[in-house]
C-alpha positions as CSV (number, residue, x, y, z in Angstrom):
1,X,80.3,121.5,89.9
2,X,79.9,117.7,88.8
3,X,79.5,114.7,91.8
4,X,82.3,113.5,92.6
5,X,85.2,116.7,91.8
6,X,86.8,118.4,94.8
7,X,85.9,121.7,95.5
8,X,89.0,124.1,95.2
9,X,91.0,123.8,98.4
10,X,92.1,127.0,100.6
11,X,95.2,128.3,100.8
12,X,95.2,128.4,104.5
13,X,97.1,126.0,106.4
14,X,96.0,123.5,108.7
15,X,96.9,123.2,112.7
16,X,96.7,121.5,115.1
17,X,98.3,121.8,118.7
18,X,100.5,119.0,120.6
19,X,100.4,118.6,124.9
20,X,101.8,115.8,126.8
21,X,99.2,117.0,129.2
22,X,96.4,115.7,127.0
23,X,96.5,112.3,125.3
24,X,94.5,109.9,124.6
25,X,95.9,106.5,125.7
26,X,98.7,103.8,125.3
27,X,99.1,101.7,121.7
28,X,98.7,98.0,122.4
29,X,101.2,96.7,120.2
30,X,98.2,94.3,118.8
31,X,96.9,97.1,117.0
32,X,99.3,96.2,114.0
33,X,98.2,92.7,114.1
34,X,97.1,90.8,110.8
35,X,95.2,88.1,109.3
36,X,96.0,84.8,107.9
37,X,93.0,83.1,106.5
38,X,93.0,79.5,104.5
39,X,91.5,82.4,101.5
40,X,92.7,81.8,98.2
41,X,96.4,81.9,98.1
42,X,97.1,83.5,101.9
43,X,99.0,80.3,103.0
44,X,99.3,78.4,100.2
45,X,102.0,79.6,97.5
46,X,101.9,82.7,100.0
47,X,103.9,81.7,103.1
48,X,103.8,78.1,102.4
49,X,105.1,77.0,99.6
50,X,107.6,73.8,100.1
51,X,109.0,73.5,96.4
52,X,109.6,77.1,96.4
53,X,113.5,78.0,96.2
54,X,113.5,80.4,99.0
55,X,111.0,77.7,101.4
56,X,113.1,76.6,104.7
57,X,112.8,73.0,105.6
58,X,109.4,73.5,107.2
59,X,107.7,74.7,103.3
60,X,107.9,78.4,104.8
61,X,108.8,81.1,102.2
62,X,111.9,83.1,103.8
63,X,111.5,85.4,100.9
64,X,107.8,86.4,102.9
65,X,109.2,85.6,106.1
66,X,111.5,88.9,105.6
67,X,108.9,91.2,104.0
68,X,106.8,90.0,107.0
69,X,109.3,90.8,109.7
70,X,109.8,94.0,107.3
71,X,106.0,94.7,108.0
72,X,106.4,95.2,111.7
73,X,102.8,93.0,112.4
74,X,102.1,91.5,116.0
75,X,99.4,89.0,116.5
76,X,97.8,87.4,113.8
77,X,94.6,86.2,113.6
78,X,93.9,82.6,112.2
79,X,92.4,80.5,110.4
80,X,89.4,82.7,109.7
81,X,87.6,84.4,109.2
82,X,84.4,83.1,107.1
83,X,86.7,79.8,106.9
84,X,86.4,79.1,109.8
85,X,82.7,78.5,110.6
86,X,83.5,74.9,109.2
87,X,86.7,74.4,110.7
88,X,87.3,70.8,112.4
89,X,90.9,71.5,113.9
90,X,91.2,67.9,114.2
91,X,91.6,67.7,110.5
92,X,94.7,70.0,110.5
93,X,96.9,68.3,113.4
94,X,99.3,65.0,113.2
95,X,100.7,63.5,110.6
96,X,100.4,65.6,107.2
97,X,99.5,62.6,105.0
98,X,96.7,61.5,107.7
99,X,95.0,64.7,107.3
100,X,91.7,64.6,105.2
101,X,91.0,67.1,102.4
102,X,87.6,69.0,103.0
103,X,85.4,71.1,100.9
104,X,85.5,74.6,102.7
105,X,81.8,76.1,102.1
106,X,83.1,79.5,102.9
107,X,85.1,80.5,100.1
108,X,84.1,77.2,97.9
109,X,87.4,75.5,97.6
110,X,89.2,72.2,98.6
111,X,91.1,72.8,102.1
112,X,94.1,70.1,101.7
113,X,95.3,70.9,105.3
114,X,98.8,70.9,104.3
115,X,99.3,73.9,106.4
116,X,98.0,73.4,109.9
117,X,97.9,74.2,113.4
118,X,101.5,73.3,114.2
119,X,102.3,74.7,111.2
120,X,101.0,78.5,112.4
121,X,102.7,77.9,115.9
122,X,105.7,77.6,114.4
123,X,105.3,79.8,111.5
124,X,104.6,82.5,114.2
125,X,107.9,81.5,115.8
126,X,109.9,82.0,112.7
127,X,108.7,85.8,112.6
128,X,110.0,86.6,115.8
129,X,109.0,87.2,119.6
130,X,106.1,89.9,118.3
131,X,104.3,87.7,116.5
132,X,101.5,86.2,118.9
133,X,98.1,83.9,118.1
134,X,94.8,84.8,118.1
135,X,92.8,81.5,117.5
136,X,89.5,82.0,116.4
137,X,86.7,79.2,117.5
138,X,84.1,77.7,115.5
139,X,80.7,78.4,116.5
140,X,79.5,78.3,113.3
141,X,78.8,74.5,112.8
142,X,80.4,73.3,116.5
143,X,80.2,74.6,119.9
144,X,81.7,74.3,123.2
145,X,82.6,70.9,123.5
146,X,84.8,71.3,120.3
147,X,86.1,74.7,121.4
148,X,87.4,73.2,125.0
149,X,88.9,70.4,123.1
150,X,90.9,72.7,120.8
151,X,91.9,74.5,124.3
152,X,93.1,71.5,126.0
153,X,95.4,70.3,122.9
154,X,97.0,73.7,122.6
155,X,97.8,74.7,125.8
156,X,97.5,71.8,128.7
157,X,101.3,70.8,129.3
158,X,100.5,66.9,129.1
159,X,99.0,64.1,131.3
160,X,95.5,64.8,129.7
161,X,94.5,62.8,125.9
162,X,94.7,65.3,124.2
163,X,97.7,67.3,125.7
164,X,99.4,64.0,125.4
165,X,98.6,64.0,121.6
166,X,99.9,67.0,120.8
167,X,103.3,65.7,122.1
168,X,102.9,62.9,120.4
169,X,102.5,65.1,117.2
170,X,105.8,66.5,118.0
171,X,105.0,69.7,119.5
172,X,106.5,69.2,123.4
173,X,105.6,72.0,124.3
174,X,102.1,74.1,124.6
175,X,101.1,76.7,122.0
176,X,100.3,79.4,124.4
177,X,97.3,80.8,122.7
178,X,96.2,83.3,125.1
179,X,93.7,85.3,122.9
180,X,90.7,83.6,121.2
181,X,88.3,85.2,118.8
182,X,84.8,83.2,120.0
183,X,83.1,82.8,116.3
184,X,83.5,84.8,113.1
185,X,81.0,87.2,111.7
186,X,77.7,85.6,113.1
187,X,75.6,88.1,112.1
188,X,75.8,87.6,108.6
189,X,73.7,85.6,106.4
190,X,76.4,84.2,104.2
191,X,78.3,82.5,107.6
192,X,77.8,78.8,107.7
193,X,75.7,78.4,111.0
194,X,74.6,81.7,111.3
195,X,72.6,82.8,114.4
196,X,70.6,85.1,115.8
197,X,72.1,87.6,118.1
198,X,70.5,85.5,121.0
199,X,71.5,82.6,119.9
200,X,74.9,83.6,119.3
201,X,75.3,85.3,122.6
202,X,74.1,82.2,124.8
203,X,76.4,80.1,123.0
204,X,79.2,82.5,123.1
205,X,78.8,82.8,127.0
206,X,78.3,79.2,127.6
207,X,81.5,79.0,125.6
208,X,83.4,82.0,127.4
209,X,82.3,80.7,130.4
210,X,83.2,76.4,130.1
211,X,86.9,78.2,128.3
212,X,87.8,80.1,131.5
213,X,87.0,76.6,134.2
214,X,90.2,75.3,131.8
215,X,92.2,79.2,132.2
216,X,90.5,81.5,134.0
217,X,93.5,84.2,132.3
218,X,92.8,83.6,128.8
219,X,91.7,86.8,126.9
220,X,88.3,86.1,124.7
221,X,87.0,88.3,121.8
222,X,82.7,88.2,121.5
223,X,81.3,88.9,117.7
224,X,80.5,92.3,117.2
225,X,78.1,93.0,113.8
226,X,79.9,92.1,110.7
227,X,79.4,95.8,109.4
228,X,77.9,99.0,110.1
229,X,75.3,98.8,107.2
230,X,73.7,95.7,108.1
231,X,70.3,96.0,109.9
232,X,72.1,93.8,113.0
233,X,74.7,96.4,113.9
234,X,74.7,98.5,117.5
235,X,71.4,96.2,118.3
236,X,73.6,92.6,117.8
237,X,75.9,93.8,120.3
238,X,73.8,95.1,122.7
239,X,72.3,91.7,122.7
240,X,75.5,89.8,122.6
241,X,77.0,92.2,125.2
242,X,73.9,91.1,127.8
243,X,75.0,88.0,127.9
244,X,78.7,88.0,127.6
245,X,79.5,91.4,129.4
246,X,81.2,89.9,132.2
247,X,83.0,86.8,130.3
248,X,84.6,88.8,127.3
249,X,87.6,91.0,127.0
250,X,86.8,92.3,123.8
251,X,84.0,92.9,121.3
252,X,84.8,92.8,117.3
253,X,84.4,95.3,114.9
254,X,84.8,94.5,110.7
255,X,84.8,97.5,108.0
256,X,86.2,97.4,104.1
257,X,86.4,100.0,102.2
258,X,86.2,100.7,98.0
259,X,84.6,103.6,95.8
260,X,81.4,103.4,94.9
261,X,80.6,104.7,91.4
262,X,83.7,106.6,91.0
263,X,83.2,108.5,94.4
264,X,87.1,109.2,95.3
265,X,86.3,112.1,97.1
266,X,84.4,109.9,99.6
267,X,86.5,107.2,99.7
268,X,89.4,109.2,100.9
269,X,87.2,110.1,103.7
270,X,86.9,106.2,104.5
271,X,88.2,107.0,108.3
272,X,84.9,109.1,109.2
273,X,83.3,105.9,108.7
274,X,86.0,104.1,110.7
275,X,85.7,106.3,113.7
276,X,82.0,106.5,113.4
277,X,81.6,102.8,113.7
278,X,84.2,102.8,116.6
279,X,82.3,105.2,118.5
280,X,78.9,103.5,118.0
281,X,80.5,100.5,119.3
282,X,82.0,101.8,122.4
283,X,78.7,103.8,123.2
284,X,76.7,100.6,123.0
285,X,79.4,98.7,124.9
286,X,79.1,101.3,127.7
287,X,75.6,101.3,127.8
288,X,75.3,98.1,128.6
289,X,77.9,97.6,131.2
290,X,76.0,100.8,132.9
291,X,72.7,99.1,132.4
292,X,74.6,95.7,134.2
293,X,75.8,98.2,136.5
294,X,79.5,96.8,136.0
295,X,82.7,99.4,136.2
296,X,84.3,97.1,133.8
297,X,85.4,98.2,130.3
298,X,84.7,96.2,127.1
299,X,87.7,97.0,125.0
300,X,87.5,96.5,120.7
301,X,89.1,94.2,119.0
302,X,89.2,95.9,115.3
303,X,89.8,92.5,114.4
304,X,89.3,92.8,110.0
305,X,90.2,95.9,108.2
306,X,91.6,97.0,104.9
307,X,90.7,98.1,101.3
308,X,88.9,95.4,99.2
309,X,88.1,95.4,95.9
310,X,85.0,92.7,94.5
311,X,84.5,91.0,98.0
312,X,81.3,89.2,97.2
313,X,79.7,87.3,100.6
314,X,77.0,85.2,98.0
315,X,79.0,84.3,95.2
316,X,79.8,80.6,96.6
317,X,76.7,80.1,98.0
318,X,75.0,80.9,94.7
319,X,77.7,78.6,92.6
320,X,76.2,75.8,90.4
321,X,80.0,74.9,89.5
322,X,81.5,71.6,90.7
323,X,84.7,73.0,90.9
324,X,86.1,72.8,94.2
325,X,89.8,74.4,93.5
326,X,93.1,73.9,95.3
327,X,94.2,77.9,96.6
328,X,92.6,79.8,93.7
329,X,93.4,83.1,92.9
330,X,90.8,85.3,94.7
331,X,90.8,88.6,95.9
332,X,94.3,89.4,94.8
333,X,93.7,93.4,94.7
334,X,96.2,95.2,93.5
335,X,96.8,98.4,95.4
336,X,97.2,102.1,94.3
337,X,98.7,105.3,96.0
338,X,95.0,106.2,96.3
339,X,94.3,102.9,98.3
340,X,97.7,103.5,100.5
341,X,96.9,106.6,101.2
342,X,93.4,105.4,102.2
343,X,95.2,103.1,104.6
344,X,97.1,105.4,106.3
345,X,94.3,106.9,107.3
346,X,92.6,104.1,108.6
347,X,95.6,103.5,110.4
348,X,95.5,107.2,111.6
349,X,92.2,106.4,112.8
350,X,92.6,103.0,114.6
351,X,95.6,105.2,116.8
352,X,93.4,107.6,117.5
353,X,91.4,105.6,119.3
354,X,94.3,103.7,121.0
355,X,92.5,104.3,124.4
356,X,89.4,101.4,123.4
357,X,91.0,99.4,120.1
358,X,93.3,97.6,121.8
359,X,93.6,95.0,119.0
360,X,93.4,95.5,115.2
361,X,93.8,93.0,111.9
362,X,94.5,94.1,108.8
363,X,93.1,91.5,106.4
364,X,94.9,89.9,105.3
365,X,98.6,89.1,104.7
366,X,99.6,87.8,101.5
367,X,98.0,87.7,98.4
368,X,94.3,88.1,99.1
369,X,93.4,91.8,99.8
370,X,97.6,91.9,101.3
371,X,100.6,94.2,101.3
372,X,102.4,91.4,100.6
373,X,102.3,89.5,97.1
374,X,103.8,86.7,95.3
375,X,103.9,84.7,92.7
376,X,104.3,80.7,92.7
377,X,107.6,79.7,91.9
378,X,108.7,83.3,91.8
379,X,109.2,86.7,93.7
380,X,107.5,88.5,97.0
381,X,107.3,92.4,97.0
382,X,105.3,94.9,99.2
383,X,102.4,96.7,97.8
384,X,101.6,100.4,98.1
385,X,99.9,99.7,101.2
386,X,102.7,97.6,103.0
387,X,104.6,101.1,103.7
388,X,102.0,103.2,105.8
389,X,101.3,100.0,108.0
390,X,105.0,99.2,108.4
391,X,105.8,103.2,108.9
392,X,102.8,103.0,111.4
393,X,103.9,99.8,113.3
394,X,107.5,101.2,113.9
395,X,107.0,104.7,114.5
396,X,103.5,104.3,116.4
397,X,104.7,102.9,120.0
398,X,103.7,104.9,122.9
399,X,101.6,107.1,124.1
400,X,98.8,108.7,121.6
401,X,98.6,112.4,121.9
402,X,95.6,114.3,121.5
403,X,95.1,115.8,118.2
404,X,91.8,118.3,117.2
405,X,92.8,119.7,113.7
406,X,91.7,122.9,112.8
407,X,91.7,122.4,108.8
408,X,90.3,123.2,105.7
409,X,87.3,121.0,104.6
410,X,85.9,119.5,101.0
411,X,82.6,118.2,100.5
412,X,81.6,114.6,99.7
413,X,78.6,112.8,98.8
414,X,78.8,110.4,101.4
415,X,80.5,112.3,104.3
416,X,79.2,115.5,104.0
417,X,81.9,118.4,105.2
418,X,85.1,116.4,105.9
419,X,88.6,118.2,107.0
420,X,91.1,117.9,104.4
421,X,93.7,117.3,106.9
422,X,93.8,113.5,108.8
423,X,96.3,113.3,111.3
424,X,97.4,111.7,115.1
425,X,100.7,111.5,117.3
426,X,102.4,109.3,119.1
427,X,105.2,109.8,122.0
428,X,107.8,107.2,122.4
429,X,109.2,106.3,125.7
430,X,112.2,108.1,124.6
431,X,110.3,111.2,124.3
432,X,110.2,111.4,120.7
433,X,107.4,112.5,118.7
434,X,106.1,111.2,115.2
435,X,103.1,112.3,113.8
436,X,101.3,110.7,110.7
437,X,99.2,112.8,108.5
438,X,96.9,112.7,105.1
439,X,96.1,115.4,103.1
440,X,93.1,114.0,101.1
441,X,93.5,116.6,98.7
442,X,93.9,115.4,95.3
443,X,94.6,118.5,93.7
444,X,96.8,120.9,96.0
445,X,99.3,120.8,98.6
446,X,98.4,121.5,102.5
447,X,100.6,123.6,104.8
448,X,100.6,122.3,108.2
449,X,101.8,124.1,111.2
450,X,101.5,122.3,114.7
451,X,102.3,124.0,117.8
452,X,104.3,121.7,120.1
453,X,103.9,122.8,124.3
454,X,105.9,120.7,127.2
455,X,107.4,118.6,124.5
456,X,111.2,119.3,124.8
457,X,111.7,118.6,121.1
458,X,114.4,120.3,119.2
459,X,114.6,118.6,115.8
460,X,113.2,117.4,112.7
461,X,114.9,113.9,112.4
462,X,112.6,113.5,109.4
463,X,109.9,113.7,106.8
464,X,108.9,110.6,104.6
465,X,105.8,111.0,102.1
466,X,103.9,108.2,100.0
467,X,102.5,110.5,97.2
468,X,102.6,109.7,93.1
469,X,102.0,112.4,90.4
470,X,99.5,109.0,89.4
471,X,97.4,108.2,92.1
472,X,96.6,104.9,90.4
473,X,100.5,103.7,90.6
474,X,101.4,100.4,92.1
475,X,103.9,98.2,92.7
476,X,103.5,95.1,90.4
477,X,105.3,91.8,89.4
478,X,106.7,93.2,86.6
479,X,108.1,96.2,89.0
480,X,107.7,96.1,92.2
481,X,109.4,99.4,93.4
482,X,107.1,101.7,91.5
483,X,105.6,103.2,94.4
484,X,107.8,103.8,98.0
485,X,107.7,106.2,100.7
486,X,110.7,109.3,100.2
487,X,112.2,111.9,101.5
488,X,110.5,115.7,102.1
489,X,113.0,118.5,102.3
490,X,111.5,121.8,103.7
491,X,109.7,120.3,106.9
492,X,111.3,123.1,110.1
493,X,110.5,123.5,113.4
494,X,111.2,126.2,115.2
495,X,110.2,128.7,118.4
496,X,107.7,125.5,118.9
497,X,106.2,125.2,115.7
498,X,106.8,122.4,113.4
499,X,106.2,123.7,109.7
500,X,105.4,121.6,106.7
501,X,103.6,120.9,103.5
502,X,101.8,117.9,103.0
503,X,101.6,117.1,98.9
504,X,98.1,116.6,97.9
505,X,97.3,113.0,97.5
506,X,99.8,111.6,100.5
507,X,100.9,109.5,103.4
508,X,103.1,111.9,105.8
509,X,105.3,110.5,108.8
510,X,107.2,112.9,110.2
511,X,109.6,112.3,113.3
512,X,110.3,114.9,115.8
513,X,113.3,114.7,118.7
């Protein structure tokens, strides 16, 4: 059999068994959080775009604004992200013709600071009550001085300098910003001001700590490694976690995933990478607080995630160009059923660990690596992946059941023995059951039976699959309703059993009352 083809699949089905007696924890509505970034064209010509015919009177794209609301995300991270290690937030407040253009180092590009802080605030208030900040800090080329000013501008009420300027900028009121990421990705050699993992953590703590004198309620994320394969990871935030254990909230976690050298197989199987690096994390957060001797919890803040295609961390630094571009087109993937599917499954895996990921990102939002595209001048649609996060952020509320499949397995060159079958549940308040599945099958369909005890449910409300005869479908300008989630007929339950068939290749979401 040649690397890389799936062995044949067995007939038998796959099972697992649901008990409101066991579950794993509540979903923090932050897990379906996203990512704006000042990447490419994320803000602008993606949700701001003032000469657009669908922009309000603010510049804000209504067209996205609906996809957006569509998309069911929570908190959204801002305004990095890589971007911001040489953020001054001073250039992106006041008066939009007083604000200085800068050369952003990160992505190589000219930041115009069009789009601001204000702007996010309210931008955030146009989506709807859900939508909450999560500010990230530079520690990259600043420090605390810089990060308590930021602080005091966005949240003091007034009768301080720079609470006082805000309202002199128009914005009366405080931002609120109760959750702030402290640094981005400091571990890694392409961040402008990248540190050590001592000299990260003592500025992070000295940080944490000055932030919490100003609000002692404010929720603060530490820098976890950028990645599991960089030399740094587990041991960066053992080292971070010594200092910071008893000033953070949350630790971060980052992960992207792509095929390497035509290795679908393995790439389906993405999520035993996910969980894997979740559970090293947690392990090494509860290590240390046992070494501190602490009975507090270090929760994760999953805080980047998604399929990328061609992310390259050297490219600007190694760029003899001149050219410093306005929002250039980068990292505009454009997703497959296979990368959808892929998603789900990530998604799948983030809920399954609902108990410790209390907040998640998928990076980013529009346009670069985004379910949401658009074109200048032109229309917004939802990519393949927009449907399993939006399916996920509706239907996944509650209380995460405990799921150990009994399944049929493939092989993979990275993974070794993975089960075919991916799969979690969640209990609404209501008592309603939905579970989300993936058969990573690409070649044959996979019966599922699931045995339902204490449950009290009587009906299959429905069954809704993302699955294409071409895995490589998409959803493009051209068409943009290639690829959507429909309807399975077939799916029963009965004398406690809920029976279905998963088609190979697909996204399940099937709703139980």
């Amino acid at each position: 059999m040649s690397p890389g083809t799936a062995k044949p699949v067995p007939t038998r089905p796959a099972r697992f068994t649901l008990d409101p007696s066991f579950t794993v924890g509540g979903v923090d509505p932050r897990l379906f959080g996203s990512f704006v970034e000042h990447l490419g064209r994320c803000v602008y010509t993606g949700i701001f775009e003032p000469d657009h015919p669908a922009a309000d009177e603010a510049g804000i794209r209504t067209d996205v604004l609906e996809l957006i609301r569509e998309l069911g995300v929570t908190t959204i991270r801002y305004p990095g992200g890589n971007y911001v290690s040489g953020y001054k937030w001073e250039d992106s407040v006041g008066p939009v013709e007083d604000r200085p253009h800068r050369l952003d180092l990160a992505w190589r590009s000219t930041e115009t600071n069009r789009f601001g802080l204000s702007e996010y605030i309210a931008f955030l208030k146009k989506i709807g009550p859900q939508a909450t900040p999560m500010m990230a800090i530079n520690l990259g080329t600043r420090g605390v001085a810089e990060a308590l000013e930021l602080q005091e501008y966005a949240n003091h009420p007034q009768g301080t300098a720079l609470s006082d300027l805000r309202r002199a900028h128009g914005d009366k009121d405080p931002f609120g910003i109760r959750l702030w990421c402290l640094g981005n990705e400091m571990d890694g050699h392409w961040q402008t001001g990248h540190k050590t993992a001592a000299e990260y953590g003592r500025i992070a703590a000295e940080t944490a700590r000055a932030m919490r004198q100003i609000d002692p309620s404010v929720e603060l994320v530490a820098c976890g490694s950028s990645a599991q394969w960089l030399p740094t990871f587990a041991e960066w935030e053992a080292t971070v976690l010594q200092e910071t254990y008893d000033l953070v909230d949350y630790i971060s976690l980052h992960a992207y995933y792509e095929p390497h050298d035509g290795d679908i197989d393995s790439f389906l199987a993405s999520a035993v990478d996910m969980e894997s690096v979740i559970d090293t994390v947690v392990a090494t957060c509860d290590h240390v607080g046992a070494r501190l001797k602490s009975k507090k919890k270090i929760n994760l803040s999953f805080d980047e995630w998604n399929v990328c295609y061609g992310l390259d961390l050297t490219g600007a630094e190694n760029s003899d160009s001149q050219d410093w571009p306005q929002a250039p087109r980068v990292l505009e993937n454009s997703y497959s059923v296979l990368d959808a599917v892929v998603v789900g499954s990530l998604l799948i895996a983030l809920t399954r660990h609902a108990d410790r990921v209390r907040v998640a990102c998928l990076a980013q939002l529009v346009n670069a690596i985004a379910p949401i595209m658009t074109e200048p001048g032109g229309p917004a649609w939802r990519q393949t992946t927009f449907f399993p996060f939006a399916q996920a952020s509706k239907y996944g509320r509650g209380q995460v059941l405990d799921v150990r499949v009994d399944s049929p397995t493939y092989e993979t060159q990275k993974h070794g023995e993975v089960d075919l079958l991916h799969a979690t549940a969640v209990r609404a308040e209501d008592g309603s059951v939905t579970v989300f599945a993936v058969n990573r099958s690409r070649a044959r369909s996979l019966p599922l039976h699931v045995t339902l005890n204490g449950l009290g449910l009587t009906s299959v409300v429905g069954h809704s699959a993302l699955a294409d005869a071409d895995p490589d479908a998409r959803n493009t300008l051209t068409d943009h309703d290639r690829v959507t989630p429909r309807q399975v007929s077939g799916t029963t339950l009965g004398d406690g059993t809920l029976s279905a068939v998963l088609e190979p290749l697909s996204w399940n979401v099937i709703r139980l009352a």
